[in-house]
C-alpha positions as a Markdown table, in Angstrom:
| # | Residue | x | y | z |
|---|---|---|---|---|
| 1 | Unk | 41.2 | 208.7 | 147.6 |
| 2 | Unk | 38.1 | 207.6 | 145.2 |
| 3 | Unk | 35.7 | 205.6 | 147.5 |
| 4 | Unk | 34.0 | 204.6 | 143.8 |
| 5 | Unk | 30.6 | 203.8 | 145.0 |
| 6 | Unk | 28.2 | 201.6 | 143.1 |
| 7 | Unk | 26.0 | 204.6 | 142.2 |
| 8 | Unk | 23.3 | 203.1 | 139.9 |
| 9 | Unk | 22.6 | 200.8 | 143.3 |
| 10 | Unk | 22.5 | 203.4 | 145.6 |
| 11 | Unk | 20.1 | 205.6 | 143.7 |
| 12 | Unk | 17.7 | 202.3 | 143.7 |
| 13 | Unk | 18.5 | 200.8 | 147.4 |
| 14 | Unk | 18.1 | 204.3 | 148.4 |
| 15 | Unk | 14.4 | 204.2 | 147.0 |
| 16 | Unk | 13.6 | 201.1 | 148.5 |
| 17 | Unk | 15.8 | 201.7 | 152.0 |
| 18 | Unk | 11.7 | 203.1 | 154.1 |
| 19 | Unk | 9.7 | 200.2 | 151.8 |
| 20 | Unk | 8.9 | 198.9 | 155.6 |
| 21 | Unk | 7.4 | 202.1 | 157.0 |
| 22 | Unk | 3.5 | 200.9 | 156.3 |
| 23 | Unk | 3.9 | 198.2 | 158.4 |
| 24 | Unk | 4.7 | 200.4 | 161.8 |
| 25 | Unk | 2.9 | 203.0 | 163.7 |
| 26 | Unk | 3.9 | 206.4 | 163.1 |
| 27 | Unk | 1.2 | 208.8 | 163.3 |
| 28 | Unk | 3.3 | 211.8 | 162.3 |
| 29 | Unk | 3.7 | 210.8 | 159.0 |
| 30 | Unk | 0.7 | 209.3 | 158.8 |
| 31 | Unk | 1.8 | 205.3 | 159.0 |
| 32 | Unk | -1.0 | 203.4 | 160.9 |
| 33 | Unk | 0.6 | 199.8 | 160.8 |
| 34 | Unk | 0.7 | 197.4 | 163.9 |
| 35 | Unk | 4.6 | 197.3 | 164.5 |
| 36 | Unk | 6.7 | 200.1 | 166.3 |
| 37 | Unk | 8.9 | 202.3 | 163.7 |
| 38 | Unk | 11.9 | 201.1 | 165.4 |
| 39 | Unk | 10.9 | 197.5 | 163.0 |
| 40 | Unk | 10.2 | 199.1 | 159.5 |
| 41 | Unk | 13.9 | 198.2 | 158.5 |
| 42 | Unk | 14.2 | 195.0 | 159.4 |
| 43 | Unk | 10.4 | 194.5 | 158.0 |
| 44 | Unk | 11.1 | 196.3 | 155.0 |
| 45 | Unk | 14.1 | 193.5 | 154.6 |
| 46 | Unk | 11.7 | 191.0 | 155.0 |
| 47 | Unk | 9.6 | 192.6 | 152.1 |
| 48 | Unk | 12.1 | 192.7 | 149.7 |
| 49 | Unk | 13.8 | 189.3 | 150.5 |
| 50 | Unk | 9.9 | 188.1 | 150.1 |
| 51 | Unk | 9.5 | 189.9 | 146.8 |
| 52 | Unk | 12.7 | 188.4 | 145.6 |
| 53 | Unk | 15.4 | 191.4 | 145.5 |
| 54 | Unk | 18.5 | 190.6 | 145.6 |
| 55 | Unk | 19.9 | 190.6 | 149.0 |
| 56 | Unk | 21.7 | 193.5 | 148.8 |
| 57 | Unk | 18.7 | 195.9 | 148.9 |
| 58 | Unk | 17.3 | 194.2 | 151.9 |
| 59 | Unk | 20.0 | 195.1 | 154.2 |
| 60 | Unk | 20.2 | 198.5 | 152.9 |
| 61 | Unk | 16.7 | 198.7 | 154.9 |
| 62 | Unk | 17.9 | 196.7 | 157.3 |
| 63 | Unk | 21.3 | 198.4 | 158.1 |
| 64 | Unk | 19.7 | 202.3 | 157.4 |
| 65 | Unk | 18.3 | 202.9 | 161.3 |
| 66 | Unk | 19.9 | 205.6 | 163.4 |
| 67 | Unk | 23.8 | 204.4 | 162.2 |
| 68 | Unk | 23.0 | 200.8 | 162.2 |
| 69 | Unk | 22.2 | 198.8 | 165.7 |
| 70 | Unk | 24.2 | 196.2 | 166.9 |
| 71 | Unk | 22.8 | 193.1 | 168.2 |
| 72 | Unk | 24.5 | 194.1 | 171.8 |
| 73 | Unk | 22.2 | 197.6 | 171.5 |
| 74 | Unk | 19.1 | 195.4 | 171.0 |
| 75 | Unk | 19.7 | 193.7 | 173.7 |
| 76 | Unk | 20.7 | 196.0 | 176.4 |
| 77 | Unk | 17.7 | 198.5 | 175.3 |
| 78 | Unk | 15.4 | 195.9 | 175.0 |
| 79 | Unk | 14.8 | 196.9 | 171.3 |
| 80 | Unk | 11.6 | 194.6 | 169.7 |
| 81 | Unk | 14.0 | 194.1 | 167.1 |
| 82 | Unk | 15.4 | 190.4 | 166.0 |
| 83 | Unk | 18.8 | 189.8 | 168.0 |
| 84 | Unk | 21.5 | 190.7 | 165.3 |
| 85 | Unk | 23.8 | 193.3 | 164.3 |
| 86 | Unk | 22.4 | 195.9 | 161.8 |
| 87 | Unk | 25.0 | 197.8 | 161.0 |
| 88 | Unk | 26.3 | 199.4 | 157.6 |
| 89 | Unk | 28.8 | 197.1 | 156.2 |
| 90 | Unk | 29.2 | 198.2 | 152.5 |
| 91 | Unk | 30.4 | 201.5 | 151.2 |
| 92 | Unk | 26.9 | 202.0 | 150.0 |
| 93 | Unk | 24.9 | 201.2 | 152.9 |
| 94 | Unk | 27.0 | 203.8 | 155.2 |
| 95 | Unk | 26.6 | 206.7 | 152.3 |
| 96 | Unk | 22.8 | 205.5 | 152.4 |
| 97 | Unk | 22.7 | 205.4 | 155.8 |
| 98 | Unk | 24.3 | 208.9 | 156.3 |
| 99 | Unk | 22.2 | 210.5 | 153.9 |
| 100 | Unk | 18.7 | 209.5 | 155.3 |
| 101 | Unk | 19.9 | 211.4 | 158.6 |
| 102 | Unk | 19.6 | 215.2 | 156.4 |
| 103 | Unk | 16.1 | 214.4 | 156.0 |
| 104 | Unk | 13.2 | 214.3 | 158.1 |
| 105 | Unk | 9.9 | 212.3 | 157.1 |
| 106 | Unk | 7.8 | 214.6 | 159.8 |
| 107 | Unk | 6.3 | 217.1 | 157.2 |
| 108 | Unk | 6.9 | 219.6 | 160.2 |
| 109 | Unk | 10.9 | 219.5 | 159.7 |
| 110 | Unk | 10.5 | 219.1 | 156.1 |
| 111 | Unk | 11.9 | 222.4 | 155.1 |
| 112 | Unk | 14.3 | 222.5 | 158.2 |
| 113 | Unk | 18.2 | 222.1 | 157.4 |
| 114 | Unk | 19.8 | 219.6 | 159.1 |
| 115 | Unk | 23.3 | 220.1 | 159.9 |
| 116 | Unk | 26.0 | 217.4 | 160.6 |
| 117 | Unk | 26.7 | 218.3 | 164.5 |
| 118 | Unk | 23.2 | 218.3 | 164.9 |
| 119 | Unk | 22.9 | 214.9 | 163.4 |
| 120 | Unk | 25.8 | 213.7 | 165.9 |
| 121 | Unk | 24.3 | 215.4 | 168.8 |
| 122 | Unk | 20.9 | 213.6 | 168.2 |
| 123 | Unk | 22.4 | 210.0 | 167.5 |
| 124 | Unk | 24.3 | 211.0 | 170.8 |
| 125 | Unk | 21.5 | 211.0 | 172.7 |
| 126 | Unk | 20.4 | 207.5 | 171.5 |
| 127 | Unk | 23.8 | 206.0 | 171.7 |
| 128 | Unk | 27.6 | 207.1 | 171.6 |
| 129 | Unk | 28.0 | 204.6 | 169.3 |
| 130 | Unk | 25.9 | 206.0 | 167.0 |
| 131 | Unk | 27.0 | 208.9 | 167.3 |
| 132 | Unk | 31.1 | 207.6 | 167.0 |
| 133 | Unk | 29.8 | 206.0 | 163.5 |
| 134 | Unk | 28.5 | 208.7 | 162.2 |
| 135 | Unk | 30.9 | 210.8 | 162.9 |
| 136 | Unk | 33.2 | 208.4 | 161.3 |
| 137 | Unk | 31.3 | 208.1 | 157.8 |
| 138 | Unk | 31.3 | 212.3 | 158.0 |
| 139 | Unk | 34.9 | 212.3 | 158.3 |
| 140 | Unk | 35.2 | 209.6 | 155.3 |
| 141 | Unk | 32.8 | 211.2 | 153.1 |
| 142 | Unk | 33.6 | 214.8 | 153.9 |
| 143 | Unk | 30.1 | 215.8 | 155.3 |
């Protein structure tokens, strides 16, 4: 089967997918914003809604953390995050989504591989739900 991805959108949602990273603190990789990391999806939909992007690209950002939260996650965990599902709906999102997981901000893992067990094992450890979805878009997308 052809999944026939919109590949001129991915290639720009995928640019734009960390826009909200300036806004949170993450000293690792040198962001010294006000709002935990956990936010800089949701913020960098904000951003691009703001800026007017179509919507679209916003929920790339929005949709792109760990395999996508659900609204039930945020609230369980206590997540400082608005109460909705941000999961990967469209084809694009998911491949989006999967992809950011190979690759590590922290110039520390920068030259690390990543492999796709590893990538389960760690969204495991956050959620088996997470980890369930992902495994699902490997399976789909032949990771």
């Amino acid at each position: 089967m052809h999944l026939n991805p919109d590949l001129e959108f991915i290639e720009k949602a995928a640019m734009l997918h960390d826009i909200g990273i300036f806004l949170t603190q993450a000293q690792a990789i040198g962001c010294t914003g006000e709002k935990p990391y956990i936010c800089h999806g949701y913020l960098g939909k904000k951003l691009l809604d703001e800026h007017g992007l179509p919507p679209e690209y916003g929920l790339v950002c929005e949709r792109h953390t760990g395999a996508g939260i659900t609204k039930e996650n945020i609230l369980l965990n206590n997540i400082p995050l608005p109460q909705r599902d941000m999961v990967p709906i469209s084809l694009e999102e998911k491949i989006i989504c999967a992809a950011d997981k190979y690759h590590s901000k922290n110039p520390k893992y920068s030259d690390k591989n990543i492999t796709t067990i590893q990538i389960i094992d760690e969204l495991g450890k956050i959620s088996k739900d997470h980890a369930k979805r992902f495994s699902m878009w490997a399976e789909e997308f032949n990771l």
